[in-house]
N, CA, C and O of each residue as an XYZ file, in Angstrom:
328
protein
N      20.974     -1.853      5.346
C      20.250     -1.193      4.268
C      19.323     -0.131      4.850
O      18.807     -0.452      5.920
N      19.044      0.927      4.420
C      18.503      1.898      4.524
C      16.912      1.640      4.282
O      16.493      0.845      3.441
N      15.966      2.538      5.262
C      14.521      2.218      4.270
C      13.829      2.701      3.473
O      12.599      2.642      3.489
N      14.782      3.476      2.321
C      14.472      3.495      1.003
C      15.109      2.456     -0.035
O      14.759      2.377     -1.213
N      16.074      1.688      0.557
C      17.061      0.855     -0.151
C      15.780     -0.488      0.065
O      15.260     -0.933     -0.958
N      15.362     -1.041      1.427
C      14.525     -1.926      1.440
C      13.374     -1.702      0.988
O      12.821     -2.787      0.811
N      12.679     -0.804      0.690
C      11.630     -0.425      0.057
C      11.737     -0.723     -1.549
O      10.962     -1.233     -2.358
N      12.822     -0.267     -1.624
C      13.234     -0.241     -3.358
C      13.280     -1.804     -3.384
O      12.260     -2.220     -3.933
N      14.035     -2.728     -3.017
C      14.138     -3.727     -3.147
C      13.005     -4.775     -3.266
O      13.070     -5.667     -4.111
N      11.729     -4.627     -2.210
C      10.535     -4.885     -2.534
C      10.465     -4.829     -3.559
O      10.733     -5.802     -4.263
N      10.028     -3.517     -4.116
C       9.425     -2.660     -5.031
C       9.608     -3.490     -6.530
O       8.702     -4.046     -7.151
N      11.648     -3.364     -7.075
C      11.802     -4.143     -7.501
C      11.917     -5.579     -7.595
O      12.489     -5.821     -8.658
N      11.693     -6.437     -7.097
C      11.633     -7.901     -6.972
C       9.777     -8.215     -7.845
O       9.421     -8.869     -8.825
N       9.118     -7.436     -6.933
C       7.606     -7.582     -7.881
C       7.273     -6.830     -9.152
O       6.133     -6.852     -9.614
N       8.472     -6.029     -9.834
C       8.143     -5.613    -10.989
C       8.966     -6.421    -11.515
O       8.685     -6.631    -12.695
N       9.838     -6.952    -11.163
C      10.720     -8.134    -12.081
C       9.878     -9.387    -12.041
O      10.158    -10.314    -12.801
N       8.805     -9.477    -11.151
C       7.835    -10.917    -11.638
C       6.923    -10.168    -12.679
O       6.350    -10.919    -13.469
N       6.654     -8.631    -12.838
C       5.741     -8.692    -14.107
C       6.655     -8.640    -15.518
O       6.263     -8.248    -16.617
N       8.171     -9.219    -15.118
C       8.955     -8.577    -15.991
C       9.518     -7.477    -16.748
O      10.130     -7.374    -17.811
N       9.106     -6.687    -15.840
C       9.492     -4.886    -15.833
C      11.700     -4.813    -15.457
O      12.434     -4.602    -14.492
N      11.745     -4.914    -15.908
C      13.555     -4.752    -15.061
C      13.785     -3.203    -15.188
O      14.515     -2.716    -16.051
N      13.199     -2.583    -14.393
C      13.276     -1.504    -14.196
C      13.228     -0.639    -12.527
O      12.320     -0.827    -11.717
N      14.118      0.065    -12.351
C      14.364      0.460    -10.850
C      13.915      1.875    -10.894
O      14.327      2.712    -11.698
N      12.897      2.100     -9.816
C      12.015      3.066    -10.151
C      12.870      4.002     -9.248
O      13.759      3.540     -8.532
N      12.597      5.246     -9.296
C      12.686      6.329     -9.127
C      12.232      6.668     -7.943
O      11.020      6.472     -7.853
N      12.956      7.301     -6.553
C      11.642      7.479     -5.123
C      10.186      7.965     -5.504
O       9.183      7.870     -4.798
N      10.292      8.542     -6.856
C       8.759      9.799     -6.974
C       8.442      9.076     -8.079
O       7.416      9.626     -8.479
N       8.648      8.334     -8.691
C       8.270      7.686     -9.692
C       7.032      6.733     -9.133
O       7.258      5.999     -8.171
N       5.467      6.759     -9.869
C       4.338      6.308     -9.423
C       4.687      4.432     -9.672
O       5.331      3.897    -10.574
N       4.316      4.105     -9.056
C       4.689      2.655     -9.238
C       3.814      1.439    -10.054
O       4.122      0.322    -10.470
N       2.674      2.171    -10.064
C       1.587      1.885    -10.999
C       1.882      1.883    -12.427
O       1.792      0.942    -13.216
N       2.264      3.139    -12.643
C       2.735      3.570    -14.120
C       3.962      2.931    -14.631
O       4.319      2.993    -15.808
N       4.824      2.084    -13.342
C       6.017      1.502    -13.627
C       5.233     -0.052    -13.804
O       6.004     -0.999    -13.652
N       4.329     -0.275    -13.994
C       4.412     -1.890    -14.116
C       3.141     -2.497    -12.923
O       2.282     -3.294    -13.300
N       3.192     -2.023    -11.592
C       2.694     -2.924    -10.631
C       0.647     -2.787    -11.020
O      -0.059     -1.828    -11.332
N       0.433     -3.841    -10.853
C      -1.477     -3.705    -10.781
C      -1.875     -3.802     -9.665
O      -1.003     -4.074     -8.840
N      -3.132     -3.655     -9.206
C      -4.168     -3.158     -7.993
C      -3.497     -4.126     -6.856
O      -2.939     -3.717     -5.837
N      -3.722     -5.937     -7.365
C      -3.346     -6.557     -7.158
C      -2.416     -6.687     -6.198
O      -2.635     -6.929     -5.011
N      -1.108     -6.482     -6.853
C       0.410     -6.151     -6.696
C       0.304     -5.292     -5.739
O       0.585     -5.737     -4.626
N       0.014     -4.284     -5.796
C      -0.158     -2.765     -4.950
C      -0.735     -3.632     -3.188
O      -0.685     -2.962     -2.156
N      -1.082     -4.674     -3.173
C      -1.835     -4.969     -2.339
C      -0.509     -6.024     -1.593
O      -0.118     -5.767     -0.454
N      -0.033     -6.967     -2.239
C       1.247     -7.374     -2.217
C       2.207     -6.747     -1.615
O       2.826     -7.120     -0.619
N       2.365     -5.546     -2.373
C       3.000     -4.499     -1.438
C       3.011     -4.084     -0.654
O       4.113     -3.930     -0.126
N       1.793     -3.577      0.036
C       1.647     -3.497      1.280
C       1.530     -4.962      2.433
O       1.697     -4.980      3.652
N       1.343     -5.568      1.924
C       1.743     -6.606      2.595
C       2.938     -7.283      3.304
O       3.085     -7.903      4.358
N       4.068     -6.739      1.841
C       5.476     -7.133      2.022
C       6.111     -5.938      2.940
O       6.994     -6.418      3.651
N       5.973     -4.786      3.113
C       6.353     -3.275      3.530
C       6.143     -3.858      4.605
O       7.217     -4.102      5.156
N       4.720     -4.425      5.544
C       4.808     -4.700      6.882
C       5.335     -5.696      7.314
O       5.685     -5.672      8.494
N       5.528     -6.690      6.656
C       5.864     -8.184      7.176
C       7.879     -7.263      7.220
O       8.658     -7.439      8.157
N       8.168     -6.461      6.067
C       9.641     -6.327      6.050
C      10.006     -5.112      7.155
O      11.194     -4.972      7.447
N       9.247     -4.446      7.622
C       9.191     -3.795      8.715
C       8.634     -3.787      9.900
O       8.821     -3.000     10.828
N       7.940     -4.699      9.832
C       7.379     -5.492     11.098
C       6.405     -4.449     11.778
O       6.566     -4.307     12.990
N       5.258     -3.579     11.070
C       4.695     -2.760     11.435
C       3.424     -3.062     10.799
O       3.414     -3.692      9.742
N       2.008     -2.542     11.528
C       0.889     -3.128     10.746
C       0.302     -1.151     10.462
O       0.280     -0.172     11.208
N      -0.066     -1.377      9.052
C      -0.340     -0.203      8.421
C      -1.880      0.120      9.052
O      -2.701     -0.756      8.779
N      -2.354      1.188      9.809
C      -3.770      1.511      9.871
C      -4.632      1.128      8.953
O      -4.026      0.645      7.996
N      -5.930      1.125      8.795
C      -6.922      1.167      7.870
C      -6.863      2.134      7.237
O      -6.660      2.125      6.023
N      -7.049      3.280      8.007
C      -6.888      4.579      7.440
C      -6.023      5.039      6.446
O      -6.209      5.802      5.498
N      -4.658      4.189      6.997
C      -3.748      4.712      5.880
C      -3.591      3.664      4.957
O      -2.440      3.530      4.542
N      -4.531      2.794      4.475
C      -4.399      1.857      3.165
C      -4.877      2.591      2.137
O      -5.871      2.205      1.522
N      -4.178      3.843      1.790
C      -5.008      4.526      0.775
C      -3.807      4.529     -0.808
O      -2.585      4.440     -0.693
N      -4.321      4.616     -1.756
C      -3.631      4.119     -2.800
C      -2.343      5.350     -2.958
O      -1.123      5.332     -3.124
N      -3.331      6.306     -2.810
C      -1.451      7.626     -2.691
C      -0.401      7.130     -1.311
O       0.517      7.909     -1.055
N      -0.451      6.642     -0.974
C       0.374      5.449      0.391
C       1.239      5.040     -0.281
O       2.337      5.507      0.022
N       1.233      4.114     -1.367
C       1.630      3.312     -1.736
C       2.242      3.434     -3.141
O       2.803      2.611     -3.865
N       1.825      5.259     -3.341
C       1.746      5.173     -4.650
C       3.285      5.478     -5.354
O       3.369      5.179     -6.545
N       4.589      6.092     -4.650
C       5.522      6.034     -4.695
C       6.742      5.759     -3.587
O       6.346      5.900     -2.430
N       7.888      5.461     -3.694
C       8.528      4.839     -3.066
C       8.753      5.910     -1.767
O       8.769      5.578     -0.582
N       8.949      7.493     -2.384
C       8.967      8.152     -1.196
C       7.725      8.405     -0.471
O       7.667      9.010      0.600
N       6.814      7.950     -1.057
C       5.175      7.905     -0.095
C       5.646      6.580      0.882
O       6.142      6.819      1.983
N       5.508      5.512      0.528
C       5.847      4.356      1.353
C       6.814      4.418      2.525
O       6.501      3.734      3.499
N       8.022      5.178      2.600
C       8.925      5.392      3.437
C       8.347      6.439      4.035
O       8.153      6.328      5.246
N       7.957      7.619      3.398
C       6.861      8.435      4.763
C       5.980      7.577      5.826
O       5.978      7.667      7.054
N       5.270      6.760      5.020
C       4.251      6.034      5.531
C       4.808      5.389      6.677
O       4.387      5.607      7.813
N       6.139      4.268      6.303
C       6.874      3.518      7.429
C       7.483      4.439      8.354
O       7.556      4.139      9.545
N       7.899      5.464      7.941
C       8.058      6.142      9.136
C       7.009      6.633     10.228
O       7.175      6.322     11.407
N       6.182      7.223      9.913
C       5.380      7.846     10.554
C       4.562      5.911     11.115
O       4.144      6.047     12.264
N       4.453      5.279     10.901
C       3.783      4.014     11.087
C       4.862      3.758     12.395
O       4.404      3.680     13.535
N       6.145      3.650     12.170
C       6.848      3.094     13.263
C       6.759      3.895     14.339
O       6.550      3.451     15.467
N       6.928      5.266     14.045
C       6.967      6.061     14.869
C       5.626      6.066     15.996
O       5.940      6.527     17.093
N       4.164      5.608     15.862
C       3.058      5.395     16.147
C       3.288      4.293     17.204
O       2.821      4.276     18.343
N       4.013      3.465     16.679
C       3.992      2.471     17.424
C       4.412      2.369     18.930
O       4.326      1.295     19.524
């Protein structure tokens, strides 16, 4: 799988626990699709444990996280650091 395909897959699995069945879009805000602050936090949680990379402080910022092609920038440039 690709890491926009694993990203997406995250992505959707926790909007199907708010009961959203909806597959977002790379640019589509993910907030506006369903996820809360909460969740958003979840997310970043799951992004590193599923990529095995720990996100800076710096970059825990909510536009990070805020669409699917932000998140895969993010993992990239994160792995790449490493």
């Amino acid at each position: 799988m690709s890491p926009t395909e694993r990203i997406t897959a995250i992505a959707v699995r926790m909007l199907l626990k708010r009961g959203v069945a909806t597959m977002p879009a790379g640019h589509e805000n993910l907030r506006d699709a369903g996820l809360t602050s909460l969740d958003m936090v979840g997310l970043m949680l799951a992004i590193e444990a599923e990529f095995d990379i720990e996100v800076p402080q710096s970059a825990m910022t909510p536009e990070n996280f805020d669409t699917i092609n932000a998140i895969e920038n993010l993992v990239s440039v994160t792995a790449k650091a490493a």
